[in-house]
C-alpha positions in Angstrom: 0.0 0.0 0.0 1.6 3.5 -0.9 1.7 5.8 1.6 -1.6 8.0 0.6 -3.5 5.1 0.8 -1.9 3.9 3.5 -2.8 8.0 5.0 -6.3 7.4 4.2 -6.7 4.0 5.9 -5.4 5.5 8.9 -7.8 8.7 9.0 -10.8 6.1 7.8 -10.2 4.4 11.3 -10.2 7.6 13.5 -13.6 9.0 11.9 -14.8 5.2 13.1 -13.3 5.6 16.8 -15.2 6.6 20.0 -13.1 10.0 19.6 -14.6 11.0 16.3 -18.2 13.0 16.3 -20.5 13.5 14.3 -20.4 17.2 14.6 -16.8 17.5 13.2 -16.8 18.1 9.5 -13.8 19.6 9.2 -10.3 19.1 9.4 -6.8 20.6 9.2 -4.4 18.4 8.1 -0.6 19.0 7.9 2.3 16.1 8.3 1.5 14.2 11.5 -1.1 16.8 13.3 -5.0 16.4 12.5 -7.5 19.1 13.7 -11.3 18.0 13.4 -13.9 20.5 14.1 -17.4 21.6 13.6 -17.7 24.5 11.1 -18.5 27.1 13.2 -15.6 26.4 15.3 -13.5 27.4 12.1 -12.0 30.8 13.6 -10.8 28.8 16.7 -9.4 26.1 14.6 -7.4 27.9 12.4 -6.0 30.4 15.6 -4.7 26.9 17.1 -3.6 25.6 14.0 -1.3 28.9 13.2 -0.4 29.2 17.2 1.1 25.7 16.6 2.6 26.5 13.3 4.4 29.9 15.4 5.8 27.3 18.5 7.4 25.0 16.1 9.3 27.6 14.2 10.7 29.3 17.5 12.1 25.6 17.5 13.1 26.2 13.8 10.6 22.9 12.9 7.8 23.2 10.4 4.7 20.6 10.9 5.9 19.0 7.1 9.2 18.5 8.3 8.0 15.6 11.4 9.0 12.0 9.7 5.6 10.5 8.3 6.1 7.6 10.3 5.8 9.4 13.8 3.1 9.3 15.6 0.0 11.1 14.8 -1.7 13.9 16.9 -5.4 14.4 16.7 -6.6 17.2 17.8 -10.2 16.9 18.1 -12.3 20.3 18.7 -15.7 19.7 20.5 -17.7 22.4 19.6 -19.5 21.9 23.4 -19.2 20.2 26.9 -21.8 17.2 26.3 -20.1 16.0 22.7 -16.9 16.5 24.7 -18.0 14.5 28.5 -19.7 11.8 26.2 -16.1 10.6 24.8 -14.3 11.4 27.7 -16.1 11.6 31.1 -15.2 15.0 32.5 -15.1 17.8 32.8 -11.8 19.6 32.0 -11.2 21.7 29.3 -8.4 19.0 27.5 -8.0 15.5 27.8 -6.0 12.7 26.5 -6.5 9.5 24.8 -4.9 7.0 22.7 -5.7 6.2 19.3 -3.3 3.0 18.7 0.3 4.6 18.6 -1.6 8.0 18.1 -2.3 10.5 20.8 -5.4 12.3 20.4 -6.1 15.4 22.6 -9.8 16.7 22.9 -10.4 19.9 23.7 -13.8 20.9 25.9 -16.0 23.5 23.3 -14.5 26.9 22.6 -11.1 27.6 23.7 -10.0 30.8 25.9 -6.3 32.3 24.9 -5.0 30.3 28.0 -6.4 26.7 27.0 -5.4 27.6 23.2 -1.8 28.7 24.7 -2.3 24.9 26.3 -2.7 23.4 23.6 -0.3 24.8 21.5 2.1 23.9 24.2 0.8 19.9 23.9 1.2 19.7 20.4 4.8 21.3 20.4 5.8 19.0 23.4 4.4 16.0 21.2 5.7 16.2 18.4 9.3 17.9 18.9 10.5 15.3 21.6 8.9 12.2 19.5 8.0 9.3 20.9 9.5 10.1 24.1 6.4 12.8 24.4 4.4 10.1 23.4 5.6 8.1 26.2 5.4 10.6 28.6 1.6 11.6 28.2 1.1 7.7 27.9 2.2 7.3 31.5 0.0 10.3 32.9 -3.4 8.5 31.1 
């Protein structure tokens, strides 16, 4: 299987997954992170997305340049606190899960500048150490 339809598989079993809603259709995607949203969550999306984009080139890393074979990081958006406790039963403004080797990181219906400065934190933690990030937010689950 080539890699893009290796890429699709993958995605095909996420919008399958207990972490998936039904209210999510959209998405970022760029190298290993994937950002699923509602529509009208758009504004917030694409402030995270370019937040993220700002950490990782004060580390002189661009999301393209993370090996294809590292982990994923999905970023799911839940546009509010019931889609968000029915997936993962509480109430904080970001969780964790695991997706296979993924981590996926849901984030509780809109974000204030502190829980997107969170997140963006997260993601850059994630995916410049690796696996070892991995790892780490593994054993806090």
């Amino acid at each position: 299987m080539d890699n893009s339809a290796e890429m699709s598989a993958h995605q095909q079993m996420v919008t399958d997954s207990r972490y998936f809603s039904s209210e999510f259709n959209t998405a970022i995607i760029d190298g290993p992170l994937r950002i699923y949203f509602a529509d009208r969550q758009e504004a917030n999306a694409l402030q995270i997305y370019f937040d993220i984009q700002e950490a990782l080139a004060s580390r002189g890393m661009r999301l393209d340049s993370v090996a294809l074979e590292s982990p994923q990081m999905y970023l799911m958006l839940y546009p509010d606190e019931g889609t968000f406790k029915g997936v993962f039963q509480n109430e904080e403004k970001v969780a964790f899960g695991k997706f296979g080797k993924n981590l996926v990181l849901g984030v509780n219906g809109p974000c204030a500048d502190g829980t997107r400065k969170l997140i963006c934190q997260q993601v850059k933690t994630i995916l410049v150490d690796g696996t070892q990030g991995l790892r780490a937010k593994e054993s806090s689950l």
